[in-house]
C-alpha positions in Angstrom: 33.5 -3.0 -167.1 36.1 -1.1 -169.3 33.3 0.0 -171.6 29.8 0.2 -171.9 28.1 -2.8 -173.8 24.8 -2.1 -175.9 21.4 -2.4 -174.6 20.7 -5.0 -177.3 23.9 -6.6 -176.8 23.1 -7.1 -172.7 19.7 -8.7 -173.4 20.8 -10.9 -176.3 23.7 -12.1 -174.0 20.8 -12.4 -171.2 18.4 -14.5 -174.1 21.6 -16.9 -174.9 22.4 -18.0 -171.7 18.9 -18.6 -170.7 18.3 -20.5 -173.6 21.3 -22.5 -172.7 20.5 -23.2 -169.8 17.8 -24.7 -171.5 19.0 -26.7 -173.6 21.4 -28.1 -171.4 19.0 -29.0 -168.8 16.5 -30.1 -171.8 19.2 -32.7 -172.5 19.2 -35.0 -169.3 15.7 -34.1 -168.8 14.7 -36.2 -171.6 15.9 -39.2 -170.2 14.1 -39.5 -167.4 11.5 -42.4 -168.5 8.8 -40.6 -166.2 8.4 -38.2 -168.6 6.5 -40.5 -171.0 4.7 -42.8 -167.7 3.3 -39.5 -166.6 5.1 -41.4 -163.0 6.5 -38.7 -160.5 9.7 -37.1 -161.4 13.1 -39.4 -161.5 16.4 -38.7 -160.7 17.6 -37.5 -163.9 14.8 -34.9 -164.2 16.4 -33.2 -160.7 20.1 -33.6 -162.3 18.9 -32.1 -165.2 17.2 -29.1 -163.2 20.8 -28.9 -161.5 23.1 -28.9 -165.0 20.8 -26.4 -166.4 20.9 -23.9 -163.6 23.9 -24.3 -163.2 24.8 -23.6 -166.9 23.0 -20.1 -166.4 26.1 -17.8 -166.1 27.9 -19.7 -168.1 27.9 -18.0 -171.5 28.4 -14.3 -169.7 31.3 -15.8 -167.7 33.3 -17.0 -170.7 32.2 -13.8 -172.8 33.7 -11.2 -170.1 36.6 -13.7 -169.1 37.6 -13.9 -172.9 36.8 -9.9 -173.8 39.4 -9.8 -170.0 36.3 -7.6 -168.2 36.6 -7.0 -165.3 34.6 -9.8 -162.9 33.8 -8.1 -159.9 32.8 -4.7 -161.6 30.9 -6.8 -164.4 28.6 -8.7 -162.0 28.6 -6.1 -159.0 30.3 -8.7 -157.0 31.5 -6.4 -154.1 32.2 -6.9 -150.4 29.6 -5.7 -147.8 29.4 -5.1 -144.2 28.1 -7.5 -141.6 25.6 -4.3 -141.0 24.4 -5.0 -144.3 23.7 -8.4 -144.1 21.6 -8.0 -141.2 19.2 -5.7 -142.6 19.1 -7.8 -145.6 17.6 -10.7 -143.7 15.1 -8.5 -142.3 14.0 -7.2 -145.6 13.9 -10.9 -146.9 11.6 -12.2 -143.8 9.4 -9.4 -144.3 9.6 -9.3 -148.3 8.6 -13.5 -148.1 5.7 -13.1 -145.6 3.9 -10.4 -147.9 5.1 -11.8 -151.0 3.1 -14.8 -150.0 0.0 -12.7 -149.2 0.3 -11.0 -152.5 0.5 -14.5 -154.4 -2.6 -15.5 -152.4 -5.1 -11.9 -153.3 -3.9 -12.2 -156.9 -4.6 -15.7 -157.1 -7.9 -14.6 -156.0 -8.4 -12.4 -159.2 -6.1 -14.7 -161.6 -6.4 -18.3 -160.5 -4.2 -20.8 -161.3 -4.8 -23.7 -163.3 -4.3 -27.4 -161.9 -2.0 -27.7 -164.2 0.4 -25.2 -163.1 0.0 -26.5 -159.3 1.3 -30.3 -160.5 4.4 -27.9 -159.7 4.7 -28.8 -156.4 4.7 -32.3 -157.0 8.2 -31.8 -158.8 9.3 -30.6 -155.3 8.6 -33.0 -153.3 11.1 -35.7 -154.3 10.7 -39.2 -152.9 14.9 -40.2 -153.0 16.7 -38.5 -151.1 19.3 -37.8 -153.4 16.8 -36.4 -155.7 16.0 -34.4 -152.7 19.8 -33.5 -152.2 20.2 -32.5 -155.8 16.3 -30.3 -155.5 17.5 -28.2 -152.4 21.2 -27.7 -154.1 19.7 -26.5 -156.9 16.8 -24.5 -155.8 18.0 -22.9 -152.7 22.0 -22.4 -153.9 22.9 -22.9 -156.9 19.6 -20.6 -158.2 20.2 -17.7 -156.3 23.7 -17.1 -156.7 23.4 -17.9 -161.1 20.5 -15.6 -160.8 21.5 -12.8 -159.4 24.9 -12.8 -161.2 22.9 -12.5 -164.5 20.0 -10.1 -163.8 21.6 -8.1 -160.7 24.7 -8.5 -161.8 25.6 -8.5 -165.7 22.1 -7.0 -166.9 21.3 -4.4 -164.3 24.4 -2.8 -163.8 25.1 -2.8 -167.6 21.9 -1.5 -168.3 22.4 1.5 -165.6 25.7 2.7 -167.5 24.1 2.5 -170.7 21.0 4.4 -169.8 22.5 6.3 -167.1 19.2 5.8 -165.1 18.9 3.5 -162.5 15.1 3.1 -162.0 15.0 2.3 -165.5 17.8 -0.2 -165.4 15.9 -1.8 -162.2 12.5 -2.1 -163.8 13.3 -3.4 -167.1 16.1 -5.9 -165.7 13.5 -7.0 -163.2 10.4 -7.4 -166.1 13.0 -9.5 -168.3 13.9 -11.7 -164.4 10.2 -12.4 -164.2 9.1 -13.2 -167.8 11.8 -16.0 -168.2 10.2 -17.8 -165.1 7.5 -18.8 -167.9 5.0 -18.5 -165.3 2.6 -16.1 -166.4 0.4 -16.2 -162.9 3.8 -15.6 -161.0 4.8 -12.7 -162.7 3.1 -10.2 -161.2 5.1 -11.4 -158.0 8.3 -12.3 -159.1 8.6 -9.1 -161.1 7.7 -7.4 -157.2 10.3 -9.3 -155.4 12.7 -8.6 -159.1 12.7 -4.8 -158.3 13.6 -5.2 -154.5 16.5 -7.3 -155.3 17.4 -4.6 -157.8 17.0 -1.9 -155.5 19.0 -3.9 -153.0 22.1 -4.2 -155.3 21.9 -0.6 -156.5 21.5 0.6 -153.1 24.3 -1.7 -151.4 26.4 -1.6 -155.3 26.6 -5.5 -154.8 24.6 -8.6 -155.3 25.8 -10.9 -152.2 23.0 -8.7 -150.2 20.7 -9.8 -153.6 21.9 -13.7 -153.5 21.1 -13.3 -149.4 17.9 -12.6 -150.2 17.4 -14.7 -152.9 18.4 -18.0 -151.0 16.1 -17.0 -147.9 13.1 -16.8 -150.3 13.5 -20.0 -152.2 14.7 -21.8 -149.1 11.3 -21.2 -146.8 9.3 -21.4 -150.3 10.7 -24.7 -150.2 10.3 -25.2 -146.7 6.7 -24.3 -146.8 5.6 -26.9 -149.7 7.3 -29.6 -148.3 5.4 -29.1 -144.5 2.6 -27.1 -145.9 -0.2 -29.5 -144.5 1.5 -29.3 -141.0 2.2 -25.6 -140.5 -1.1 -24.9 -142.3 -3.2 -24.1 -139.3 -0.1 -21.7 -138.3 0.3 -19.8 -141.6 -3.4 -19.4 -142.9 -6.4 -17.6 -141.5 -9.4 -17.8 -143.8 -7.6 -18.3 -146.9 -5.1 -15.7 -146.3 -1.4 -15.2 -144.5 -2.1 -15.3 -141.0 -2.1 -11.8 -139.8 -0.2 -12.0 -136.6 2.6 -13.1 -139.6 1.4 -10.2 -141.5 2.2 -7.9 -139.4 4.9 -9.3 -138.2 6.0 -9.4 -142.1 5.8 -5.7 -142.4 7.6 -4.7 -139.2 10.6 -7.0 -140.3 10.1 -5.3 -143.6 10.0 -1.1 -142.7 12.5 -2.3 -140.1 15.3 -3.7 -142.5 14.4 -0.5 -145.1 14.9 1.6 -142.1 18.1 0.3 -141.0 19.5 0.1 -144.8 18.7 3.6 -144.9 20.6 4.5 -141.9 23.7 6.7 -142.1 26.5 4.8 -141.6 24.9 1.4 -142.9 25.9 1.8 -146.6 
């Protein structure tokens, strides 16, 4: 960026485009007729989900684009080395297996209402374009609008106009996790929000960030879509499996390690 924008400037721009998003996905997802049957979701409902993530970045793209910012300083969009990437799946193997314990021991204290577990209905899609358009959306398109707005726009303009990067990481990754509007995933997301932040300060890109953004929505997917035939392999006793566990937290200290390493960065 050629100049530092306002704190209240960065969210507000934040607050627009997620509201736009809204609204544009709001749009087609009113015409899907199985809104009022209470029938499963159609095929408009999955375009709509696709149009409004996609929409995401929009109004920061066109803002910076107009004001002639700078792209690839604006949204941290740097080159990283092969190095990188390899430590970055390891961190997102590990960071998805005990993720998926702590969703499970705070769902224990918190539990969720049936009402916010019709969720998974919504992704299992019985067309298979609907199904197309759900992965698409969830496991690419997501990730990559994501990132360029929290990781990207917010965090890094939040660390130049604090000057304090722990800061910038924890209140970029708070804002990530409250406009999920799921108030029993927030604890989590807000978790997994200030690793990816700490992965894009630390590396001074996001494609490390999208990496692991696409791993954990692709095997979160995964997961609900087999979930009744993998379930002897993943659970023991109502938690994560603890051969997975551990196996979780080697892949994790390993990645960290090997992020840490001279040379690596």
């Amino acid at each position: 960026m050629k100049h530092t924008l306002s704190v209240r400037f960065l969210f507000v721009m934040v607050l627009i485009s997620v509201l736009s998003a809204l609204i544009a996905g709001s749009i087609f997802g009113t015409m899907d007729p199985s809104i009022l049957s209470g029938a499963n979701p159609g095929l408009t409902t999955y375009l709509a989900m696709f149009i409004g993530q996609g929409f995401l970045i929009v109004p920061v793209f066109f803002y910076l684009k107009r004001k002639k910012f700078n792209l690839i300083d604006s949204f941290r969009l740097n080159f990283v080395s092969k190095e990188i990437i390899y430590t970055t799946f390891f961190i997102s193997i590990g960071a998805m297996i005990l993720s998926d314990e702590l969703n499970i021991l705070i769902g224990m204290i918190i539990p969720i209402p049936d009402s916010f577990l019709q969720i998974e209905t919504l992704l299992k899609p019985e067309e298979p374009f609907s199904l197309a358009l759900l992965i698409i959306t969830i496991v690419i398109i997501a990730p990559i609008g994501e990132e360029f707005l929290f990781r990207g726009f917010l965090q890094t303009g939040l660390e130049k106009a604090w000057n304090d990067v722990t800061k910038a990481i924890l209140f970029s990754s708070l804002f990530f996790a409250v406009i999920h509007f799921n108030p029993f995933w927030i604890i989590q997301i807000y978790v997994l929000g200030v690793l990816l932040g700490f992965l894009a300060w630390k590396t001074n890109s996001i494609i490390p960030c999208i990496i692991f953004h696409v791993i954990i929505n692709a095997t979160s997917l995964l997961f609900t879509s087999i979930e009744d035939t993998i379930e002897p392999i993943i659970f023991w006793n109502g938690h994560i499996n603890p051969i997975l566990i551990f196996i979780g937290g080697i892949s994790f200290w390993y990645g960290f390690k090997r992020l840490n390493a001279k040379g690596v960065i």
